[in-house]
N, C-alpha and C positions, 0 to 999 in steps of 0.2 A: 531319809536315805538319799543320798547323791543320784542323778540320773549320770549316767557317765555318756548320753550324749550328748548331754548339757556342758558336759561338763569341758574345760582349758585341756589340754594335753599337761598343762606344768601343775594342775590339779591332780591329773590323775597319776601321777606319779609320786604322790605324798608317800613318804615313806612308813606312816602309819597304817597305809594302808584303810580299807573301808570293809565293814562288815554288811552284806549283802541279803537280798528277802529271797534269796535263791540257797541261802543256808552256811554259804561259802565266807571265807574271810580275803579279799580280793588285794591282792597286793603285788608292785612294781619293782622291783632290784634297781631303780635307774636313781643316779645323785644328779643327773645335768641334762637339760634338753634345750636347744636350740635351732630356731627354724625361721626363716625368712633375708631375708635382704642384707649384706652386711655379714650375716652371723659369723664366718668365717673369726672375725677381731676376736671373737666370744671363747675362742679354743682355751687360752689364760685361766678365764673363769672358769672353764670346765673342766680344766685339770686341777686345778685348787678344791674344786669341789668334788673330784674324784681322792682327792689327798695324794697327787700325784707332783713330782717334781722333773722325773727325767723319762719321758716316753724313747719304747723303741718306735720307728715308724716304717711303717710296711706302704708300698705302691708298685703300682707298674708302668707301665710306659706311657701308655694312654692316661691313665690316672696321675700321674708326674705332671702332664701335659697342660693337664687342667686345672690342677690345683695347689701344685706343690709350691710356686713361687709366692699365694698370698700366705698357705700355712706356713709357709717358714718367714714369713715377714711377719706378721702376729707372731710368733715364737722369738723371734732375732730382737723385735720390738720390748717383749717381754723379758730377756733375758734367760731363756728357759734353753739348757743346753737338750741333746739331742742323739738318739744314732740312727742313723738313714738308712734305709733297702730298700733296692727297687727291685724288682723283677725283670730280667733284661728283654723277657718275650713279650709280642705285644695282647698276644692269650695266655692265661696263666689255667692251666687245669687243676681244681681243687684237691689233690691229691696226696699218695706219698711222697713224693720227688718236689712237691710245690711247700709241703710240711717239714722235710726236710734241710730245703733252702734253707728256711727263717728258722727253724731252730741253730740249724750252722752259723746265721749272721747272727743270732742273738744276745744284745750286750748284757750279762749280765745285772751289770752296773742300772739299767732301766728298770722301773720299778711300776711300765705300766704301759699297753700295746694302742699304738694309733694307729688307723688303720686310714686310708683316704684311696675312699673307691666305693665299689657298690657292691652286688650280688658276691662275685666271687673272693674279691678281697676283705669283706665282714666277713664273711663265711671261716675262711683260712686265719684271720686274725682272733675270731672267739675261741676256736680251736689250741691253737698259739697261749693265750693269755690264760685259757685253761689249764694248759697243760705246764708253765712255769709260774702257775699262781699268781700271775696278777690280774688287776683290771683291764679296760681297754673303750677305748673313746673310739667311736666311727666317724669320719667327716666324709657326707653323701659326695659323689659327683656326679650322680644321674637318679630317676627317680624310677626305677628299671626293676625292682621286686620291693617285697614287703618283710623281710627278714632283716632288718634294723633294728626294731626294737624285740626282735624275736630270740628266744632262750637255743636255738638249734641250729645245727649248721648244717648244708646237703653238701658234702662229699664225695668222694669216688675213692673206695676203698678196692683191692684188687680188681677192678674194673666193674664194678657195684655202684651204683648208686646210692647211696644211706644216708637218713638224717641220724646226724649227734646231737643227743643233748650235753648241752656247756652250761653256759650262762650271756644272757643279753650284757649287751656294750653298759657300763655305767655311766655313757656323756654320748649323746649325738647330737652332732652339727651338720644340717643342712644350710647351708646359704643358695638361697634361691639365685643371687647372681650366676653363680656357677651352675647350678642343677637346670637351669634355663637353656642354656647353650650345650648341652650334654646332646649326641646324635639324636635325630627324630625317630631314630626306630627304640631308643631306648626309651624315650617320651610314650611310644607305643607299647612298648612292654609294660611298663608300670599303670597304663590304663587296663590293658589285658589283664593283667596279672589281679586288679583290684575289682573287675567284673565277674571274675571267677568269683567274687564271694557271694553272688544270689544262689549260686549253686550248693556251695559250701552251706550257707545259714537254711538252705531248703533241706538237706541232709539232716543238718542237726535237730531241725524240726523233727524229721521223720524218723529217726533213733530216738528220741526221746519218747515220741508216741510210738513205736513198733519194739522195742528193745529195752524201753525205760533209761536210760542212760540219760545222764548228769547234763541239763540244759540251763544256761541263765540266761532271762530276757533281757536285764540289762545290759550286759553282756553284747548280747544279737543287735540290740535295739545302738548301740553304739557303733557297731560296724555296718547294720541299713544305715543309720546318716552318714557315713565317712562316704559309702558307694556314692548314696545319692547326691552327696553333694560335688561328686568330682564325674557323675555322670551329667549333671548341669552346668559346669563348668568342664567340660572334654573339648569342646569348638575352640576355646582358648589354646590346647595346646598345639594348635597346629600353628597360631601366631605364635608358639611359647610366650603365650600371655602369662606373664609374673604369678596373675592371682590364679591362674588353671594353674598353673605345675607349682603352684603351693600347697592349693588342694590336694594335689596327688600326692604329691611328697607325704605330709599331713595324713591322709589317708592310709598310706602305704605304715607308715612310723604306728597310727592308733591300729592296726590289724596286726603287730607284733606285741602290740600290749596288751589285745584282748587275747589273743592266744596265750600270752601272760597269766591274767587273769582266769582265764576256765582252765589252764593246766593240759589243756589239748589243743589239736591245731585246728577242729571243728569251725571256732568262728570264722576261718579265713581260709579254708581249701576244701574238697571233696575229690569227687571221680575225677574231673577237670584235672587236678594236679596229680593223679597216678599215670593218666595221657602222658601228660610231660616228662615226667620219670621213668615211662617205661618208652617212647620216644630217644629221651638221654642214654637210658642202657642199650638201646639198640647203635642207637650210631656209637658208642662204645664198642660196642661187640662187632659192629661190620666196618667202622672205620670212617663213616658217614660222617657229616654238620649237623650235628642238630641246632635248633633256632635259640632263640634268648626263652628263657623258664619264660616270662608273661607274654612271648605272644604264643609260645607253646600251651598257657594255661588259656590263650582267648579261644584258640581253635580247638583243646579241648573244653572248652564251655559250650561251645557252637553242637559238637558233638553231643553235649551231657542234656542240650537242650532237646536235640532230636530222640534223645531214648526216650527224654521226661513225656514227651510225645505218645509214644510208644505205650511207655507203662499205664499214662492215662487212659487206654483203650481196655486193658488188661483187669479180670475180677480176678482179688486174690483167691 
């Protein structure tokens, strides 16, 4: 049996899938993965491999800024025609009015949604590509959450906060040139956002012993190395040293696929991420800022530590 922390990211996404000692049949929806330096050229291959010819593509201002001149030189280069939407705001809110947009621009002539951006624009693009039946590729521009390779989207439905399930992107491209120079508080997010998972895999432990509920160690045992290894490389990103925010990136991309794989979101969230969401529906409701989802998930970890504090004092 495979260890999947052993294991390549472009392993673990064999479309065969792997049959597991945890009883499960472990399997990835994804045709294309791409991560590191350059990748960006690789968009071509990754639509070929999605059996894709003519993407719509979604961005916003900020995301334009950063990205939009290498992907459409890979695309112009390749000869792959196109229809463009940007979002003219430089905060796009995931909602009805931001779903509304891109269904309005929507060509139908496109046969497959590219999204270039991060948190909120994969979010709005799985949505999008679910709802006119096609596929859809993500190209990262910061490495700022863990909902990449992830099957759901967080949304704001009448002023609600809610995860949809869709379906994960079938091609992502992170090119490290870009995800490198993406702001440092977003570099901070995505370390936040990937700490929260000792909390999240201490959960899943304790439901599994207290509740009986459906645990894989393989599973766990892949998302401990993803932490640890981008908790030993964290000091890089404050240089945005290439090989820390590969890691991260990397990290972030294998904590959508193990959420994949258990069919729940256990391996990679707990209490930490209800903070953040219930932080989000407030400044909703009073009109507040809320922060970026991982540094709201770091300071709800800081918090989830101090109860664990708590509880240890505590005889059930």
């Amino acid at each position: 049996m495979i260890r999947f922390s052993e294991a390549s990211i472009e392993a673990l996404i064999d479309p065969k899938g792997y049959d597991c000692a945890c009883g499960h049949h472990h399997q990835m929806a994804m045709d294309y993965i791409k991560i590191g330096s350059g990748a960006i050229a690789a968009i071509p291959e990754g639509l070929a491999a999605m059996g894709a010819k003519r993407p719509f593509i979604v961005c916003d201002v900020n995301t334009k800024r950063a990205a939009w001149d290498k992907v459409k030189a890979a695309l112009d280069q390749a000869g792959i025609a196109y229809t463009f939407f940007c979002f003219p705001m430089k905060e796009v809110e995931p909602d009805e009015h931001a779903m509304g947009s891109m269904l309005l621009a929507f060509d139908p002539a496109c046969d497959c949604v590219l999204g270039i951006g991060s948190g909120v624009i994969n979010d709005c693009c799985k949505v999008l590509a679910h709802a006119v039946g096609c596929k859809q590729m993500i190209v990262g521009t910061a490495p700022s959450m863990d909902g990449y390779a992830s099957s759901s989207s967080s949304m704001v439905i009448n002023g609600c906060k809610v995860s949809l399930i869709n379906a994960c992107p079938a091609a992502i491209i992170c090119d490290i040139d870009i995800i490198k120079d993406a702001p440092m508080r977003l570099l901070h997010a995505g370390l936040g956002d990937m700490l929260a998972k000792y909390i999240g895999l201490c959960e899943w432990r304790i439901v599994e012993l207290i509740n009986g509920e459906y645990r894989c160690e393989n599973v766990a045992a892949l998302m401990r190395a993803s932490v640890d290894k981008i908790v030993k490389n964290a000091p890089g990103l404050r240089r945005r040293d290439p090989a820390a925010v590969q890691a991260t990136v990397e990290g972030l991309v294998l904590s959508g696929i193990a959420m994949s794989f258990a069919g729940i979101s256990r391996p990679a969230s707990g209490v930490e991420h209800y903070f953040s969401h219930v932080w989000d529906m407030r400044a909703l409701e009073f009109g507040t800022q809320a922060d970026l989802h991982g540094i709201q998930c770091a300071m709800g970890t800081m918090k989830a530590v101090e109860l664990y504090e708590v509880i240890k004092t505590v005889t059930p």
